[in-house]
matplotlib code that plots the C-alpha trace (Angstrom):
import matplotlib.pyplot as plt

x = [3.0, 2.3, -0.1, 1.7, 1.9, -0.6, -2.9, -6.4, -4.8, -4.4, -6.9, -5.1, -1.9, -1.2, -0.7, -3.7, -5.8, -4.2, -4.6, -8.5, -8.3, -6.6, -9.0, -12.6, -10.8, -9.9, -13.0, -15.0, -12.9, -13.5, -17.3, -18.7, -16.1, -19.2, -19.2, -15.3, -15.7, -18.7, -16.7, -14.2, -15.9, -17.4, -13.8, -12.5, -10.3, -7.3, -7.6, -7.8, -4.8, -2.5, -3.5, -3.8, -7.1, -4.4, -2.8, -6.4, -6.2, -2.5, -3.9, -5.6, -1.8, -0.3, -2.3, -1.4, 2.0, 2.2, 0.6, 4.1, 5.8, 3.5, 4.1, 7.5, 7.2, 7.1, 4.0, 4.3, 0.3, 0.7, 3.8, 2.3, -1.0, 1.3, 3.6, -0.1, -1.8, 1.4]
y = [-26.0, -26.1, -24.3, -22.6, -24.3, -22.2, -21.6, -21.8, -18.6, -16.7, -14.1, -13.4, -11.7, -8.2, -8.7, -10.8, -7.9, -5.0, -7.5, -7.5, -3.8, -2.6, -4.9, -3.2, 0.5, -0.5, -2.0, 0.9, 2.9, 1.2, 0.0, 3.1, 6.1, 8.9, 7.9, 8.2, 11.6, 12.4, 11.0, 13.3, 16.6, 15.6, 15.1, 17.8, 20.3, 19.1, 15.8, 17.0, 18.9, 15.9, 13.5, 15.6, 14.4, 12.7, 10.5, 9.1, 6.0, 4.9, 4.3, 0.9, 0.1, 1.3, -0.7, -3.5, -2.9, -2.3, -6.0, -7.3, -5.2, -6.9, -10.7, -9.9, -8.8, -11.4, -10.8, -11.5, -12.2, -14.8, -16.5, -16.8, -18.3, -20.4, -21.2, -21.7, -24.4, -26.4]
z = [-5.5, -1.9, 0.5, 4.0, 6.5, 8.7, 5.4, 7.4, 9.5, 6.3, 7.1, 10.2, 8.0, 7.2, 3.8, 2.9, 4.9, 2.6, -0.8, 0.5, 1.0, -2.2, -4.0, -2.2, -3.1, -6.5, -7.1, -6.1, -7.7, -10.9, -10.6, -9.3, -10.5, -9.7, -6.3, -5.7, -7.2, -4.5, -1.8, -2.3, -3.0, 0.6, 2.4, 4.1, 2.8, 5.1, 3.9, 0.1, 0.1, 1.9, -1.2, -4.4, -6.7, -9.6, -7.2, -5.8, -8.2, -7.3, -3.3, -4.6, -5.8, -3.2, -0.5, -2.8, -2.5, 1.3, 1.3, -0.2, 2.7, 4.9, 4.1, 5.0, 8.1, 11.4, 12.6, 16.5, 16.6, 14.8, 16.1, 19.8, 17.9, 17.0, 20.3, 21.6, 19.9, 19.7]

ax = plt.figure().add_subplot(projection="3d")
ax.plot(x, y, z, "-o")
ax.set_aspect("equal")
plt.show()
């Protein structure tokens, strides 16, 4: 096994920032389930009724997911890094 080639940029990528972000949500969302159920009795009714309440858990997975899509992705930001230190 080998580490990337730009490894010590790794918190520069989408998908490492949405792994980080599914992980914090999840956590919460496991650690402290009380306070995900106050969150959301405080969130406005607009917001409520674009998410139902059963599909809350599945954002954590969801974020985790897009983090997949995201590694896939060329991410220009980080290709004229790149073009620049060379």
């Amino acid at each position: 096994m080998k580490l990337i080639e730009n490894w010590r940029e790794c918190w520069r990528f989408w998908s490492t920032r949405l792994a980080i972000l599914g992980t914090a949500i999840t956590s919460v969302l496991l650690a402290f389930p009380e306070a995900a159920l106050s969150v959301w009795a405080i969130m406005p009714v607009e917001f409520k009724n674009a998410i139902p309440a059963q599909y809350m858990p599945f954002i954590g997975i969801g974020v985790f997911a897009l983090s997949i899509v995201a590694r896939l992705i060329k991410q220009e930001g980080l290709e004229n890094a790149k073009r620049e230190e060379s």
